[in-house]
TORKOL-4160 file (C-alpha; in steps of 0.2 Angstrom, whole numbers, padded with zeros to 4 digits, m for minus):
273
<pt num="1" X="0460" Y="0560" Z="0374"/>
<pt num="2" X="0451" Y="0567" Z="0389"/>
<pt num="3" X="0435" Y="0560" Z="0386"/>
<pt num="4" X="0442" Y="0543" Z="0380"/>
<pt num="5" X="0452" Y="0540" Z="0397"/>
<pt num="6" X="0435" Y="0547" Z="0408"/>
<pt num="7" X="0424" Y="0535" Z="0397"/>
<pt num="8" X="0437" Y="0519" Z="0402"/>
<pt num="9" X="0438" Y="0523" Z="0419"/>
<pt num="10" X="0420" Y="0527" Z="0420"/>
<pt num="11" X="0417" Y="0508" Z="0410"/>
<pt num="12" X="0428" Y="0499" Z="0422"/>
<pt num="13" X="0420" Y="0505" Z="0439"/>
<pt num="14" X="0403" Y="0503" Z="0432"/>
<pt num="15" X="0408" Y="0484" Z="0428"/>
<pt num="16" X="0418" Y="0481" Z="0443"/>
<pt num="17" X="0403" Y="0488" Z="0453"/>
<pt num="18" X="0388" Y="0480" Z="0445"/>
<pt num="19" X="0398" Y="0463" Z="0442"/>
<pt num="20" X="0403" Y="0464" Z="0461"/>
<pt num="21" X="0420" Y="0460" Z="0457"/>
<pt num="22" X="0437" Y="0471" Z="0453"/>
<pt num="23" X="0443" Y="0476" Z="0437"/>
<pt num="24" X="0462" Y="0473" Z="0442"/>
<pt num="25" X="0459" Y="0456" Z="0443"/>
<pt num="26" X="0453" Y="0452" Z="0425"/>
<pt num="27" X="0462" Y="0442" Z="0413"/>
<pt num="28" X="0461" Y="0454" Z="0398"/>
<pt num="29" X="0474" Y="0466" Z="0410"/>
<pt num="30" X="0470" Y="0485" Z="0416"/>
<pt num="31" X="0457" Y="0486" Z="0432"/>
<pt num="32" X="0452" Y="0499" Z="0445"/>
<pt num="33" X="0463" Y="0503" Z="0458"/>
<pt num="34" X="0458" Y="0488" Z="0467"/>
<pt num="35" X="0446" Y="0475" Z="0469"/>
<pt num="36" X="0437" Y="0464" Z="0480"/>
<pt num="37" X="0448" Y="0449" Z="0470"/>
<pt num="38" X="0464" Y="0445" Z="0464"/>
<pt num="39" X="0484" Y="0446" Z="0469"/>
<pt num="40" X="0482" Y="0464" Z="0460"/>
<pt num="41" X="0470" Y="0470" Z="0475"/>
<pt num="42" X="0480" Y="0464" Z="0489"/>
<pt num="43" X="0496" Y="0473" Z="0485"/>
<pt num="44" X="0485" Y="0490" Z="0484"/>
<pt num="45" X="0471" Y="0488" Z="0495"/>
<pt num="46" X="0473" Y="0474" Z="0507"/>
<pt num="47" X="0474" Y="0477" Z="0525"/>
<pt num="48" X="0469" Y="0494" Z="0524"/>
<pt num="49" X="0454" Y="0495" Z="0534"/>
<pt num="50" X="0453" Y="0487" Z="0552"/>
<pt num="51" X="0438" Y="0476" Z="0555"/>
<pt num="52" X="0432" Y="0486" Z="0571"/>
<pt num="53" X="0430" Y="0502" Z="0559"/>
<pt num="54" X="0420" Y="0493" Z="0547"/>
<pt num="55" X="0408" Y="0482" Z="0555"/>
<pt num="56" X="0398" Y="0470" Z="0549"/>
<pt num="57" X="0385" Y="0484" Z="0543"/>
<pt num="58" X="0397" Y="0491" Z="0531"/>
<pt num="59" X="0405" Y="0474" Z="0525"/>
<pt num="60" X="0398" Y="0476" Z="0508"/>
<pt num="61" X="0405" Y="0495" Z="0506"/>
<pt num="62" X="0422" Y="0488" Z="0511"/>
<pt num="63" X="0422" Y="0474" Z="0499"/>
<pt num="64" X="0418" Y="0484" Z="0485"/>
<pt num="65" X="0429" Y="0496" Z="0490"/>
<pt num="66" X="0445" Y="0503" Z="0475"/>
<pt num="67" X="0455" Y="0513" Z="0487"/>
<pt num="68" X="0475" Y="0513" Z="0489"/>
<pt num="69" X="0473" Y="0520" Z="0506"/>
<pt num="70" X="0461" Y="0524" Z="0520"/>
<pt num="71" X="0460" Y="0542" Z="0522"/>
<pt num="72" X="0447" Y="0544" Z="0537"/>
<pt num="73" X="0459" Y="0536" Z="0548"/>
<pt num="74" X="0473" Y="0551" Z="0546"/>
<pt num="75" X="0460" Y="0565" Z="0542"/>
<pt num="76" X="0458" Y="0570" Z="0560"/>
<pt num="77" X="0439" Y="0571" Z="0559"/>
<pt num="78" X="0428" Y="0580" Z="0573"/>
<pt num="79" X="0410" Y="0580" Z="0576"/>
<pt num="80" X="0400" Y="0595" Z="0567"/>
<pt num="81" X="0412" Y="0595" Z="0551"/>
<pt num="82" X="0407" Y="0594" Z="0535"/>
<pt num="83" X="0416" Y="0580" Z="0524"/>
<pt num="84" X="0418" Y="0581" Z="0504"/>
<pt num="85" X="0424" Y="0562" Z="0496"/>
<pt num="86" X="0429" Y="0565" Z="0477"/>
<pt num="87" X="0428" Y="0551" Z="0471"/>
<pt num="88" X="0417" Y="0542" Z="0482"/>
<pt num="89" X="0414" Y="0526" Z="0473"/>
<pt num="90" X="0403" Y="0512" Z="0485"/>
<pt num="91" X="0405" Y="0526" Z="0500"/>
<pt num="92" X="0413" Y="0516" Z="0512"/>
<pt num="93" X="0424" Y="0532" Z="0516"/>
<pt num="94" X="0407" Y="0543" Z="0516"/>
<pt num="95" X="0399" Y="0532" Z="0528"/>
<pt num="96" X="0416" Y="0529" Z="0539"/>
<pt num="97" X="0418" Y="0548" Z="0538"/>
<pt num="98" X="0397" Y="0553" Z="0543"/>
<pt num="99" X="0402" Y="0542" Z="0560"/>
<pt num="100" X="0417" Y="0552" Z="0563"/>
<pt num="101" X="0409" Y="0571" Z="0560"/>
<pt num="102" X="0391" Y="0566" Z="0571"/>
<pt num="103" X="0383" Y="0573" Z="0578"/>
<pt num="104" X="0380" Y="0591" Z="0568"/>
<pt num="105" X="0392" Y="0586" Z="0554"/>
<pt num="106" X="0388" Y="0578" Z="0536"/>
<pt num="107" X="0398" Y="0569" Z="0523"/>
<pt num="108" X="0394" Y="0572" Z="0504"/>
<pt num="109" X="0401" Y="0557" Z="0491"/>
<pt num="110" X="0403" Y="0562" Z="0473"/>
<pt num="111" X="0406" Y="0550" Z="0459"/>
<pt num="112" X="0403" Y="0554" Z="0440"/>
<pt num="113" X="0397" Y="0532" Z="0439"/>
<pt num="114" X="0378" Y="0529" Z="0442"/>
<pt num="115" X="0381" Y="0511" Z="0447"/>
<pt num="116" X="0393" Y="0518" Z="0460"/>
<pt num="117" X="0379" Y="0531" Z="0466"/>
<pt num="118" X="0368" Y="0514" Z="0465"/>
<pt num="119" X="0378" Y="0505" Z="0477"/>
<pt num="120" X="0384" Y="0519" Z="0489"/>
<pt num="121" X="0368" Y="0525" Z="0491"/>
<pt num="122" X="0360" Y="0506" Z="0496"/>
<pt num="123" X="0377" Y="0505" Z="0508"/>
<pt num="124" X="0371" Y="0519" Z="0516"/>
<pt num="125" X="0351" Y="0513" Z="0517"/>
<pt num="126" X="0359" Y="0497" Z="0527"/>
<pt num="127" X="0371" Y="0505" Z="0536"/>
<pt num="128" X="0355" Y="0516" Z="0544"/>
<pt num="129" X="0366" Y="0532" Z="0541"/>
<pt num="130" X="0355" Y="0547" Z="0540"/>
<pt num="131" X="0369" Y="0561" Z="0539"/>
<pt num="132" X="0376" Y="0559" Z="0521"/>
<pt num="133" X="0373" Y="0565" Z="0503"/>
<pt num="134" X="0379" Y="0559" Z="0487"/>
<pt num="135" X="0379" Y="0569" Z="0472"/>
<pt num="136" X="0384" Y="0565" Z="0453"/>
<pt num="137" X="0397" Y="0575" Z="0444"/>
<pt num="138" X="0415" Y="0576" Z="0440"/>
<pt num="139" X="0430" Y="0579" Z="0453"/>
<pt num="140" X="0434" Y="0594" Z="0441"/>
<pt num="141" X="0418" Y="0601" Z="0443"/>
<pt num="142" X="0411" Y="0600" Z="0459"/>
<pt num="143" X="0391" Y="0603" Z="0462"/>
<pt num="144" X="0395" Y="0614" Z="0475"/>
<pt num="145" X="0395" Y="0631" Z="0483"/>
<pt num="146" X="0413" Y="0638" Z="0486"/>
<pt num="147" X="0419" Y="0637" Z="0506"/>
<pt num="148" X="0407" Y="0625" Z="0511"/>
<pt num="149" X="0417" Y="0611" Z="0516"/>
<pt num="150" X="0430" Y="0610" Z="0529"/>
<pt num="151" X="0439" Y="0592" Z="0524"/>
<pt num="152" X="0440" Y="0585" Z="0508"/>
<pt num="153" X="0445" Y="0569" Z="0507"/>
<pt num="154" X="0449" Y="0559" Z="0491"/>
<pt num="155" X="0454" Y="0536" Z="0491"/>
<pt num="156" X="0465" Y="0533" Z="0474"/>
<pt num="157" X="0456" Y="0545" Z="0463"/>
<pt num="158" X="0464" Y="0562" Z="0460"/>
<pt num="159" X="0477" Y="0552" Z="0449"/>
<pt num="160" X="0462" Y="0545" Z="0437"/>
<pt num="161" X="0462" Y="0564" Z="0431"/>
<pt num="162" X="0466" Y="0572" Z="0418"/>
<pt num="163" X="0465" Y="0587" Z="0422"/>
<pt num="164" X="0473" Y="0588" Z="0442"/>
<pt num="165" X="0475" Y="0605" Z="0442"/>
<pt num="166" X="0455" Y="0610" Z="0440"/>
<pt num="167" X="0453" Y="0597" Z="0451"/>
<pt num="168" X="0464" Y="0604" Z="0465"/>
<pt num="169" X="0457" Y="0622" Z="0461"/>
<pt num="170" X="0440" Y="0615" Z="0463"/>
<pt num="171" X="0443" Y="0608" Z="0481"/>
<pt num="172" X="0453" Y="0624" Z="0484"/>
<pt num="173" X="0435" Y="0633" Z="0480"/>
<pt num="174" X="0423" Y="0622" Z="0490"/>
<pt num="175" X="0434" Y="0623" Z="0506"/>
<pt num="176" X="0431" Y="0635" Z="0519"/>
<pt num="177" X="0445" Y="0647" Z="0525"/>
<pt num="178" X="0458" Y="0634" Z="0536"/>
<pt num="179" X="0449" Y="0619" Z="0528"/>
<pt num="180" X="0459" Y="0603" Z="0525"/>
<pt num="181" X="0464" Y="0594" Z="0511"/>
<pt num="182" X="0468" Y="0574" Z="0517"/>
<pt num="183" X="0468" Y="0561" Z="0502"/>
<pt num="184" X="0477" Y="0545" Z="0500"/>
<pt num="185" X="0483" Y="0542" Z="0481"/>
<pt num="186" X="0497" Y="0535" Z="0469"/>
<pt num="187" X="0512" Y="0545" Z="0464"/>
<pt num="188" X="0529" Y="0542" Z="0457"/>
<pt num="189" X="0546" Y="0542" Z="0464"/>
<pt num="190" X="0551" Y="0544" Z="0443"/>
<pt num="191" X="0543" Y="0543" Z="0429"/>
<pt num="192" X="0534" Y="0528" Z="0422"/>
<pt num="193" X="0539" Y="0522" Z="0405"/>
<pt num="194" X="0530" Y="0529" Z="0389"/>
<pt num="195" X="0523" Y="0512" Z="0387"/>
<pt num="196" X="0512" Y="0515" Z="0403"/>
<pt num="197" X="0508" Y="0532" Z="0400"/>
<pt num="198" X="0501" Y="0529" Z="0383"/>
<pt num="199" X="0488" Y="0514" Z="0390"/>
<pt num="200" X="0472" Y="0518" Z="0395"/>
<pt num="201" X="0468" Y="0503" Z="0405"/>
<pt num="202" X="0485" Y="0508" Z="0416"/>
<pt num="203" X="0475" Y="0525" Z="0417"/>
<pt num="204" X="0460" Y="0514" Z="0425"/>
<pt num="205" X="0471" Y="0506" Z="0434"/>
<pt num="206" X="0478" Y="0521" Z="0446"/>
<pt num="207" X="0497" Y="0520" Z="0437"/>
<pt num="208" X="0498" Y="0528" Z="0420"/>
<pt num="209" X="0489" Y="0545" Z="0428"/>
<pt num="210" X="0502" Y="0547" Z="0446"/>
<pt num="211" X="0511" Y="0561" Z="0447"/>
<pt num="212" X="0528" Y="0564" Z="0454"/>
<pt num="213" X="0529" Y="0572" Z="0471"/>
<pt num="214" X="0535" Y="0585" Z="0465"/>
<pt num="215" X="0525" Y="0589" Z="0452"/>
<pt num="216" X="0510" Y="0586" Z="0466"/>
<pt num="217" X="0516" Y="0596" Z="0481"/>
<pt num="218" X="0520" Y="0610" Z="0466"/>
<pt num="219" X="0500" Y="0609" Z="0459"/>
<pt num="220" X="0493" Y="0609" Z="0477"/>
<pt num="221" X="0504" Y="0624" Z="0480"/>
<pt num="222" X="0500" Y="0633" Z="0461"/>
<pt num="223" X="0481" Y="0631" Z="0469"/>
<pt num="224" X="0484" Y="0640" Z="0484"/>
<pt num="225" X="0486" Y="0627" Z="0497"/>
<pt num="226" X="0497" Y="0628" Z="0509"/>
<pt num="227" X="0504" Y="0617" Z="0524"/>
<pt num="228" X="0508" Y="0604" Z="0510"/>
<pt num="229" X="0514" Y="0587" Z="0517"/>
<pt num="230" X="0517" Y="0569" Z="0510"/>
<pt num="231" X="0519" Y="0554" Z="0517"/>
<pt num="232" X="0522" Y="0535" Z="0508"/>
<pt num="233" X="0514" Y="0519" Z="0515"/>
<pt num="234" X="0515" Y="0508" Z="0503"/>
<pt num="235" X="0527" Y="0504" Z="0489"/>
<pt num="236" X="0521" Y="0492" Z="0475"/>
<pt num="237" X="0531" Y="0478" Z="0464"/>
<pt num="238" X="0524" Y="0482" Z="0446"/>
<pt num="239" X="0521" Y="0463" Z="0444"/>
<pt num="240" X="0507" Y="0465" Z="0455"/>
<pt num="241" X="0497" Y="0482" Z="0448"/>
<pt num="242" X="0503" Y="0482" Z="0430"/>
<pt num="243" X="0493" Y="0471" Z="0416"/>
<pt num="244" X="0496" Y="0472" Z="0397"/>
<pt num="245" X="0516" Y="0481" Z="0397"/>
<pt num="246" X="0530" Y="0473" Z="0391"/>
<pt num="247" X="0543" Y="0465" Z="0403"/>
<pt num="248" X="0557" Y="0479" Z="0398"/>
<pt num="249" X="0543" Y="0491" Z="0402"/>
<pt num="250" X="0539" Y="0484" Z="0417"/>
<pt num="251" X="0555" Y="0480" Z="0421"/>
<pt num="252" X="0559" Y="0501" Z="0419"/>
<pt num="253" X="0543" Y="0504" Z="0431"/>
<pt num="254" X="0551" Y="0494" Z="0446"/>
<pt num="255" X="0550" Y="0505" Z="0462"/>
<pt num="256" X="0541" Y="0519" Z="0455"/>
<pt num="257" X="0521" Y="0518" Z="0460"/>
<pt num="258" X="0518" Y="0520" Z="0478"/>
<pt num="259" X="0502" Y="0526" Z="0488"/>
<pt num="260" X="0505" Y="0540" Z="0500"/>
<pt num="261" X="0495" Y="0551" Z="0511"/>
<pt num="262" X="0494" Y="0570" Z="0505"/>
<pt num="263" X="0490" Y="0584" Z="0517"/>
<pt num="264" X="0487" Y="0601" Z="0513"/>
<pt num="265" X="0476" Y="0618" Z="0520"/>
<pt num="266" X="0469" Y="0633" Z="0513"/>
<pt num="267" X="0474" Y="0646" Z="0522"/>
<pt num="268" X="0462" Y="0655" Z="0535"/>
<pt num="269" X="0469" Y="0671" Z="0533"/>
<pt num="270" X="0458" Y="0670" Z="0517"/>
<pt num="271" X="0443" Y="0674" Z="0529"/>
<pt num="272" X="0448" Y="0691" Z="0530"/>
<pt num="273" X="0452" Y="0696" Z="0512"/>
């Protein structure tokens, strides 16, 4: 089951990326978390980004952008920080973040999609940004050293996992002692319907795979993170994000999917243990 729900996730960025259009607006149902198209898109990831952050260098990267949020705007990043994006897609977040942390910071991307990689990586070539890596590999295993990072930040991605808690350990591990943990993502005030959580295009599609808050603020805590906050800012009607559901179960999913902004930190008294 794992591999199945990676392999359709991994299927639909790679088509919305390389067909430059979102999977949430396509007439066979499911999608990505959003997409440059559609009514699907604006519910999740209109507005999100104001046109003075992005510039007319790093259009492209917005429009091919999934997110549910815009994490680089509530991180509070600081020149000579070093920035992790799980999930990093067409590294519109990686670039935006580079800006914040120079000079004598970097920002890695990681994405498991090579047509992502593809994209992010030309973003970067014509954005002129020298201070940025991205890396293949999974958000549960992440190519690099433990405390290295001091932000990670993560845009409608940690819910595509199946496995949330490796992926919290694994950001856990790469942070440094007093390293933060600043992500925007799908949860759920209740739980969804069993309809939804069997569908693996509602997976690709950011729903089927959100987490309660409490399960969330319980999994960051079970990881070691401390300082855990949440906040919502958005709150989506189902008609707009779910595709292929029955109207009973749709009906049963009113109110339930928001995004929301996740804060936590690993504790800095690690540094002396």
């Amino acid at each position: 089951m794992t591999k199945d729900i990676r392999e359709v996730i991994r299927l639909k960025y790679a088509r919305a990326i390389s067909q430059k259009k979102g999977c949430c607006g396509d007439s066979r149902g499911g999608g990505c978390c959003g997409s440059p198209q559609g009514p699907a898109t604006e519910a999740i990831t209109g507005g999100l980004y104001r046109p003075d952050e992005v510039g007319d260098l790093l259009r492209e990267a917005a429009d091919a952008s999934f997110g549910c949020g815009n994490p680089t705007a509530l991180a509070e990043l600081r020149p000579g920080e070093v920035v992790l994006d799980l999930g990093s897609g067409a590294g519109l977040d990686v670039l935006l973040s580079a800006r914040r942390v120079a000079p004598g910071g970097k920002a890695y991307g990681l994405d498991m999609t090579d047509e992502m990689l593809a994209e992010a990586r030309a973003n970067q070539e014509k954005a002129g940004i020298q201070n940025v890596e991205f890396l293949k590999g999974h958000i549960e295993e992440i190519p690099l050293p433990e405390n290295t990072v001091d932000v990670i930040i993560s845009n409608c991605v940690i819910n595509l996992s199946v496995d949330k808690d490796r992926v919290l350990q694994e950001a856990y591990r790469v942070l440094k002692p007093g390293g933060r943990l600043a992500v925007s993502d799908i949860i759920l005030t209740r739980p969804l319907p069993c309809e939804v959580q069997k569908n693996l295009l509602a997976w690709a599609g950011c729903v089927a795979g959100a987490m309660l808050e409490k399960d969330y603020r319980y999994k960051l805590a079970a990881a070691g993170f401390r300082d855990i906050g949440l906040e919502v800012t958005r709150r989506y009607n189902p008609d707009a994000i779910l595709q292929g559901i029955s109207e009973a179960a749709r009906r049963e999913a009113d109110g339930a999917v928001v995004s929301a902004f996740i804060r936590a930190r690993k504790p800095a008294a690690l540094v002396n243990q």
